[in-house]
C-alpha positions in Angstrom: 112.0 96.8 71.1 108.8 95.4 69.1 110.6 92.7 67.8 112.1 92.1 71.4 108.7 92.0 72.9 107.4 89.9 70.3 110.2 87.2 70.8 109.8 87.3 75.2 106.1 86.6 74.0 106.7 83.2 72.4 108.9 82.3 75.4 106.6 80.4 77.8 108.6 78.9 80.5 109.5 80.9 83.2 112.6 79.3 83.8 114.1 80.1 80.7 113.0 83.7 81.0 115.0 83.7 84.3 117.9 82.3 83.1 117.3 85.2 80.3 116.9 87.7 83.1 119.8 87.0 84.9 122.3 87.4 81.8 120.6 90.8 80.7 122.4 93.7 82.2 119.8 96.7 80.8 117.0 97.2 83.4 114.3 97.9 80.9 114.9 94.7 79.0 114.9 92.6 82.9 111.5 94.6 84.0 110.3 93.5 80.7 111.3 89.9 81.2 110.1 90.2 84.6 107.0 91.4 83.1 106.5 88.4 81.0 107.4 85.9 83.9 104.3 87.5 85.9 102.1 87.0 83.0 102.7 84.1 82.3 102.5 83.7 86.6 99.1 84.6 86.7 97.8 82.3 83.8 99.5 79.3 85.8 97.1 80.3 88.7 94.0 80.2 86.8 94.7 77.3 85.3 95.6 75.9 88.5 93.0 73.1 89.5 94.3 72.4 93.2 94.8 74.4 96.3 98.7 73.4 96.7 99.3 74.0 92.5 97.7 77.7 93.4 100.0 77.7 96.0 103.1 77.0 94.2 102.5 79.6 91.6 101.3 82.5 93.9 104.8 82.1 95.7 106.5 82.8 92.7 104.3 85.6 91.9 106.1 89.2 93.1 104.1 91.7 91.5 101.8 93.7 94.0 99.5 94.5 91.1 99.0 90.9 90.1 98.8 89.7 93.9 95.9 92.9 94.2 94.6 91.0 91.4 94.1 87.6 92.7 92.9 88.8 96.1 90.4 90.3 94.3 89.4 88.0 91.7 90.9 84.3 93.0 87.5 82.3 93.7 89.8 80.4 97.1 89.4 82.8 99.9 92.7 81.2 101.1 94.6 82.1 98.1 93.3 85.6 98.1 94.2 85.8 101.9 98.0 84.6 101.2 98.2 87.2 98.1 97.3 90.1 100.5 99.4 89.0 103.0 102.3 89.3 100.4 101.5 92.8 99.6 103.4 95.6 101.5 102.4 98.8 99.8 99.9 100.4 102.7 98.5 102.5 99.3 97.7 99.1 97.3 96.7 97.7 100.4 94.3 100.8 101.0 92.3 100.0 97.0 92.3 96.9 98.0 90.2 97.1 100.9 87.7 99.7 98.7 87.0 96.4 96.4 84.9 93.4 96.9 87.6 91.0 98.1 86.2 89.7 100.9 85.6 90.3 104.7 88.6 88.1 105.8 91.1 89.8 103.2 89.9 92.7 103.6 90.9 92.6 107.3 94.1 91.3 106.9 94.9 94.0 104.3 93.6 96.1 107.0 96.1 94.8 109.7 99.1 96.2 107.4 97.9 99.3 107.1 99.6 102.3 110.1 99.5 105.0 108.0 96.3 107.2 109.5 95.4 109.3 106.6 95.3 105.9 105.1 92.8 104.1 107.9 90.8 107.6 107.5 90.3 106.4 103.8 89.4 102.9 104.8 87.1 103.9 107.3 85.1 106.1 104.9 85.3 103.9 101.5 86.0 100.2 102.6 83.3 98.1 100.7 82.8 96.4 103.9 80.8 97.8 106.7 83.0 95.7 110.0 86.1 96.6 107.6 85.0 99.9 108.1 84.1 100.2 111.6 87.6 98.3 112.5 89.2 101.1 110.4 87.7 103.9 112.7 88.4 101.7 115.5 92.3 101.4 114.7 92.1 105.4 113.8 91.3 106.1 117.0 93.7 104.2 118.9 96.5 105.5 116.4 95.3 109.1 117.1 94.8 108.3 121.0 98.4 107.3 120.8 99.6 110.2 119.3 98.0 112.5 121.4 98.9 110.3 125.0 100.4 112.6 127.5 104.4 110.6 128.4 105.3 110.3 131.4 108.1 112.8 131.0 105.5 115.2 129.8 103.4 114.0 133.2 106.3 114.6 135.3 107.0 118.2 134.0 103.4 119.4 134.3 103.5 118.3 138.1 106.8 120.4 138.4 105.3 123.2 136.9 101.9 123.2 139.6 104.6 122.6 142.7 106.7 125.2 141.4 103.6 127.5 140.8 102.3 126.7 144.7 105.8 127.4 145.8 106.0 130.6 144.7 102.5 131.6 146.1 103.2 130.3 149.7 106.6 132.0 149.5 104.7 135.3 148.4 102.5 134.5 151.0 104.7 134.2 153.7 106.8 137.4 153.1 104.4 140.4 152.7 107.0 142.8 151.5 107.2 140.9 148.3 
């Protein structure tokens, strides 16, 4: 395994280490492989020099941590912007939003986010104070939604107060009851 490691090391084209990847049936070996290609991903984009060479390597880049990463730490707000908008794990997502990333990425992390307990977190811990408040502010309308009477439930509840009225103008009008 060392000596493994140490070879995929050396190996610093990506597209060899694909072609690599695809002929390796073992899953640990690939995820290793796959490990190397993202390293070797992420020191493409900071060596990068130009917005559409930063680009090209963060759409190669499928690694939630290394895309938290970058929106974190990439100096282009536009880059860190498209590397949240490729993350899809609401809990990476939620971390995200409690570092200094920015107010834009940090809203657009924000905009993937439905799970509430998750928005609860945000709204208490986001480093950002309008990240925060737009937290609380989707929280509500998530719990406001949950707790919205349906129409069915509407409908039912009228039932109920005609059947109820019934019954007392029927007792009403017949005494011996």
């Amino acid at each position: 395994q060392q000596v493994r490691q140490a070879a995929l090391a050396k190996i610093t084209d990506c597209s060899h280490l694909r072609e690599l990847e695809a002929t390796v049936g073992n899953e640990v070996i690939k995820e290793e492989i796959n490990s190397c290609i993202e390293k070797i991903l992420l020191q493409n984009m900071l060596k990068a020099e130009t917005l559409e060479a930063k680009k090209e390597v963060l759409a190669a880049i499928n690694s939630e941590d290394i895309l938290s990463q970058l929106a974190v730490s990439e100096d282009n707000p536009h880059i860190r912007l498209l590397a949240v908008q490729r993350i899809h794990d609401e809990q990476t997502l939620s971390l995200l939003i409690e570092k200094n990333c920015g107010k834009k990425t940090a809203l657009a992390a924000l905009a993937q986010i439905n799970n509430a307990e998750l928005l609860s977190r945000a709204a208490a811990h986001a480093n950002n104070r309008a990240v925060r408040a737009k937290a609380a502010e989707r929280l509500a309308a998530l719990e406001a939604a949950h707790h919205k009477t349906t129409p069915k439930e509407i409908l039912d509840e009228q039932l109920s107060e005609l059947l109820s009225k019934s019954k007392k103008i029927a007792t009403a009008a017949d005494p011996a009851k």
